[in-house]
Backbone as CSV, one residue per row, in Angstrom:
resi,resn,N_x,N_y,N_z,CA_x,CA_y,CA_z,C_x,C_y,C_z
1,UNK,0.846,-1.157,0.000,0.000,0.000,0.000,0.899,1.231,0.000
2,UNK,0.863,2.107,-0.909,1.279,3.404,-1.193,0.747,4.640,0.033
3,UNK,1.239,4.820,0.869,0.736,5.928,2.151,0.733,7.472,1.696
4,UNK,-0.646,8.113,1.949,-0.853,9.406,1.486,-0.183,9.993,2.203
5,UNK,0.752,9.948,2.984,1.139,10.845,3.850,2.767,11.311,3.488
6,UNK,3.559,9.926,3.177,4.849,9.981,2.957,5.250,9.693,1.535
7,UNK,4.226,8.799,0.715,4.337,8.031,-0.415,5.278,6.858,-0.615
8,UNK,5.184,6.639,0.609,6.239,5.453,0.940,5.525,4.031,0.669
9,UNK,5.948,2.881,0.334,5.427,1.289,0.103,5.216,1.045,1.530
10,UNK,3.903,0.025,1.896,4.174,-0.841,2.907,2.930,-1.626,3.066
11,UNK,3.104,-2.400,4.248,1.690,-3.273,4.047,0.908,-2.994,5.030
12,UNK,-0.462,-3.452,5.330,-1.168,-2.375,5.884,-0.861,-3.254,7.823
13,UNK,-1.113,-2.479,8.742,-0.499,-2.309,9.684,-1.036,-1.435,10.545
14,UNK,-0.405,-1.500,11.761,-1.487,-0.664,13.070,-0.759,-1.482,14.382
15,UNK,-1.301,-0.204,15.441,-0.986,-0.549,16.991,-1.674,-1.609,17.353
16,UNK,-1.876,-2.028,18.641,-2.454,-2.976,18.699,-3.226,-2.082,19.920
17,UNK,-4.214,-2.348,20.294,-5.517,-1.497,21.485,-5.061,-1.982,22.426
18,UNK,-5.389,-1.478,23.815,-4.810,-2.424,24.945,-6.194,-3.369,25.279
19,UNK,-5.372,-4.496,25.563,-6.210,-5.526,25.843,-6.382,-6.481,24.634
20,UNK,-6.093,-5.602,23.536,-6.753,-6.472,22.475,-5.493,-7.900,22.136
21,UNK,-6.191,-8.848,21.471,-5.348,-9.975,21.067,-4.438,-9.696,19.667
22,UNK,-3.270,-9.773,19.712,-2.363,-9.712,17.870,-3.088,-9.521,17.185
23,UNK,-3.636,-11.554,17.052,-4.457,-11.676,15.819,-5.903,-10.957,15.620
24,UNK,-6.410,-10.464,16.393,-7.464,-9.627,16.516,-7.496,-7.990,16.046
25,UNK,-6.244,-7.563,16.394,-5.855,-6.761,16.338,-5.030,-6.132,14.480
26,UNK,-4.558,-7.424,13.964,-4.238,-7.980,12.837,-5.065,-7.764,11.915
27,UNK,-6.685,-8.377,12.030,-7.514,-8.255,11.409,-8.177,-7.116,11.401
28,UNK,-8.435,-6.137,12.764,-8.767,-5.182,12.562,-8.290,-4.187,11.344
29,UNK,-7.112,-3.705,11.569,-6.443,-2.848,10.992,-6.012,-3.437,9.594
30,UNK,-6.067,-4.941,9.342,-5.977,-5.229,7.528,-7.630,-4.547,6.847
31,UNK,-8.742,-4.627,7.510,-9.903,-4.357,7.459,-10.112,-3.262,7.299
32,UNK,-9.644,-2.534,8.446,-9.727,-0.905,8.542,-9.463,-0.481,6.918
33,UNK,-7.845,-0.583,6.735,-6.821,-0.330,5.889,-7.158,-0.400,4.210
34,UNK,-7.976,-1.686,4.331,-8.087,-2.084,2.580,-9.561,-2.720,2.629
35,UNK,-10.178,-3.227,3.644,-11.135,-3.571,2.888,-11.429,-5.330,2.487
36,UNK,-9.643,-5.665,2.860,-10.082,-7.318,2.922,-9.957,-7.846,3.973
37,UNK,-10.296,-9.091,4.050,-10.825,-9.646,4.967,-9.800,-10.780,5.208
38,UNK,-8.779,-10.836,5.832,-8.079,-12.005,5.956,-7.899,-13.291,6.615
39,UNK,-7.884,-14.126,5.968,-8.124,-15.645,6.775,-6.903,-16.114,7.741
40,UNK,-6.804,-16.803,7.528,-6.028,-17.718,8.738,-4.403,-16.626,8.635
41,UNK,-4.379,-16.475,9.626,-2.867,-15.517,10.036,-1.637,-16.957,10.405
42,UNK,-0.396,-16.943,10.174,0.893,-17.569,10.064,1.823,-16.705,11.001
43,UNK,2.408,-16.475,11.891,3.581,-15.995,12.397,4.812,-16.047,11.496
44,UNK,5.059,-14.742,10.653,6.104,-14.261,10.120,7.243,-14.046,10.848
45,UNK,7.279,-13.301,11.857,8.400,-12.719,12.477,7.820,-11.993,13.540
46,UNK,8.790,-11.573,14.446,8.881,-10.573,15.411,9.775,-9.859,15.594
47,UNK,10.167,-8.122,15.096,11.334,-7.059,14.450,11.344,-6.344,15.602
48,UNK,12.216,-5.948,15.948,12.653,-4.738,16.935,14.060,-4.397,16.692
49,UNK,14.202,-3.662,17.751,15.654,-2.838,17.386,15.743,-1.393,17.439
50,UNK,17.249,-1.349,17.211,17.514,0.554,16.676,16.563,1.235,15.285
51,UNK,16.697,-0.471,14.600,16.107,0.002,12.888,15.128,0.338,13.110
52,UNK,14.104,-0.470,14.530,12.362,0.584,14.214,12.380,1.618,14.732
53,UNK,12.943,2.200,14.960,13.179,3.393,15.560,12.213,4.516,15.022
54,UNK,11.407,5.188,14.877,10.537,6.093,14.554,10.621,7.685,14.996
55,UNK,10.785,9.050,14.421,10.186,10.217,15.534,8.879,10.422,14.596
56,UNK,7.960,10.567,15.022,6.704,10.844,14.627,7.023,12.243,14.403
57,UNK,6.302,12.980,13.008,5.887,14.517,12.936,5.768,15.229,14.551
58,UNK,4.702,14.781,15.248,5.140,15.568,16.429,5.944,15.683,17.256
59,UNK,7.154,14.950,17.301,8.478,14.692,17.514,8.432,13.467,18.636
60,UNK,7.753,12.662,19.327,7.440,11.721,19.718,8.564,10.437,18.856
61,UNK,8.561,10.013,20.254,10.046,8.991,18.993,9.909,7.515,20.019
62,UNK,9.929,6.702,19.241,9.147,5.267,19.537,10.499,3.945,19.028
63,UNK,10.534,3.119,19.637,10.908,2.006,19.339,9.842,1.087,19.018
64,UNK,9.655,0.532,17.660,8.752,0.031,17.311,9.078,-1.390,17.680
65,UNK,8.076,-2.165,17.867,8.206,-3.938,17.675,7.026,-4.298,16.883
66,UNK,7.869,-4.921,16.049,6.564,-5.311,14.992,6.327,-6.424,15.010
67,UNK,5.166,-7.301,15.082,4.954,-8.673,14.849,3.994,-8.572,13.129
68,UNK,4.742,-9.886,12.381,4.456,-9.761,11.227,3.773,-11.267,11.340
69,UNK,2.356,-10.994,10.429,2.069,-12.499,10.244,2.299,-12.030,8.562
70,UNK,1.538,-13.529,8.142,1.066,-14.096,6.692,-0.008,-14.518,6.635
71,UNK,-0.735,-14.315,5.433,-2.006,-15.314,5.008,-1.973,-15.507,3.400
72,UNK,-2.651,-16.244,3.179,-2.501,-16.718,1.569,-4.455,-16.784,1.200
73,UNK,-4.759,-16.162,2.220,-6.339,-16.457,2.293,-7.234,-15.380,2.385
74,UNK,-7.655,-14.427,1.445,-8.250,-13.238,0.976,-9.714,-13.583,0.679
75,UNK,-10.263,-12.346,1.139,-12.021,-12.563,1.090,-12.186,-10.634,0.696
76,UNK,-13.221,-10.728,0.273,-13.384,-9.087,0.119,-12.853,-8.315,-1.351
77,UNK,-12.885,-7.456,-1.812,-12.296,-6.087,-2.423,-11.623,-4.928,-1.621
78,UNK,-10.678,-4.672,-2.500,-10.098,-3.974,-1.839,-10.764,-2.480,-2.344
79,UNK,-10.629,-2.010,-1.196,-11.351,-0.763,-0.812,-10.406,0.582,0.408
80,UNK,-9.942,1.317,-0.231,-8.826,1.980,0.570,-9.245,3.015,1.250
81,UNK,-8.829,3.435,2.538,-9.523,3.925,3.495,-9.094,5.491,3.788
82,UNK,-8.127,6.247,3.051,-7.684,7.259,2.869,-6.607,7.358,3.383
83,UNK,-5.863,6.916,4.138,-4.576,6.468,4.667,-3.487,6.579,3.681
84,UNK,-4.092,5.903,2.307,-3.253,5.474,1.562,-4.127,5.633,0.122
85,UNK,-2.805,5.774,-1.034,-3.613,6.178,-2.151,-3.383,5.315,-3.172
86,UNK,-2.657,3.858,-3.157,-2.529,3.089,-3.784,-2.445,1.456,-3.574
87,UNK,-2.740,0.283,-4.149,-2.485,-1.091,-3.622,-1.904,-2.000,-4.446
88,UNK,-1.026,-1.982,-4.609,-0.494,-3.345,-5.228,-0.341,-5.031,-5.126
89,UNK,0.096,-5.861,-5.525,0.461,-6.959,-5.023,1.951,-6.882,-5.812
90,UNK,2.885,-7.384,-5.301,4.395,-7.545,-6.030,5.069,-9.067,-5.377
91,UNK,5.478,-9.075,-6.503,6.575,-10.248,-5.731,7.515,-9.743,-5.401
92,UNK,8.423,-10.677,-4.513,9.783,-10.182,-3.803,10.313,-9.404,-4.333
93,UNK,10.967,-9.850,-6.089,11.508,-9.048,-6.688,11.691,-7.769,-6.624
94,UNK,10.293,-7.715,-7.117,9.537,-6.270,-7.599,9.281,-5.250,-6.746
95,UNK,9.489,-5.407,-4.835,8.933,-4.618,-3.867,9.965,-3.345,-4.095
96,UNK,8.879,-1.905,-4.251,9.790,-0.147,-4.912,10.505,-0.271,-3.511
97,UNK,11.595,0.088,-4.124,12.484,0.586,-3.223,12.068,2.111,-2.085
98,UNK,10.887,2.620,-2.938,10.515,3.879,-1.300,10.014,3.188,-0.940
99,UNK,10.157,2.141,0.440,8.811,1.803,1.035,9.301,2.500,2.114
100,UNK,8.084,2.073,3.266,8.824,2.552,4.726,9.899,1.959,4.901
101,UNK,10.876,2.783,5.957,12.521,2.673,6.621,11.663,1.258,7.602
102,UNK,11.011,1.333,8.053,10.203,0.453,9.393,10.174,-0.837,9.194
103,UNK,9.826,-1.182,7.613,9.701,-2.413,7.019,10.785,-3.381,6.477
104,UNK,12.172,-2.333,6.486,12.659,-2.693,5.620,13.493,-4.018,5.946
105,UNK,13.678,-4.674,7.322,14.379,-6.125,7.986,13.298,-6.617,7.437
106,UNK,11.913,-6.357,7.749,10.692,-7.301,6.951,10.854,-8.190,5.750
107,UNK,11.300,-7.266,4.899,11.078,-7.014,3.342,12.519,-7.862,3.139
108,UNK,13.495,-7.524,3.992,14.894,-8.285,3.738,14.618,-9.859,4.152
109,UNK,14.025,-10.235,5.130,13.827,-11.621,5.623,13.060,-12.446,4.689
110,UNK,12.080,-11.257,4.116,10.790,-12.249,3.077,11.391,-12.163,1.870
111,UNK,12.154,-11.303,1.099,13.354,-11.840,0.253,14.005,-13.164,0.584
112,UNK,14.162,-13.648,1.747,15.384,-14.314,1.326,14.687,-16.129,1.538
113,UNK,13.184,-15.743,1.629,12.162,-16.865,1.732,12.260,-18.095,0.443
């Protein structure tokens, strides 16, 4: 997904609520985001570090931890929620080099799948 904000690549994504469960939390925000509906979630990874490092516009600065799943199991149209102004699908190959800085151990690990 192409982000209206930075025009950066990435996939769609979100905090998690307190209380709420990953995978719950997973589905929310793929939903929110696009519009599909995703089936059975896989444990990709779990990223942290200096690299997620974030300062938000309001200068707020975060160490991110990201938990990444997978699914191969799509329901819905995609339908974009203003967040973002574009959706692709790519293979490894093909992922643009602007994506988010946040993603980018992601994007290196699922390369090397």
């Amino acid at each position: 997904m192409k982000r209206s904000d930075s025009s950066c690549w990435g996939p769609p994504g979100g905090a998690v609520e307190l209380g709420e469960a990953v995978e719950t939390a997973t589905w929310r925000e793929v939903r929110e985001e696009t519009g599909l509906e995703p089936g059975e979630l896989a444990l990709f990874g779990v990223f942290s570090g200096p690299e997620l490092f974030h300062r938000y516009p309001n200068s707020d600065e975060v160490y991110n931890v990201a938990i990444v799943t997978l699914t191969r199991d799509w329901r819905i149209e995609v339908c974009l929620n203003g967040e973002h102004t574009d959706w692709r699908w790519f293979a490894p190959e093909d992922i643009p080099e602007n994506n988010s800085p946040l993603i980018q151990p992601v994007i290196e690990q699922f390369k090397r799948l």
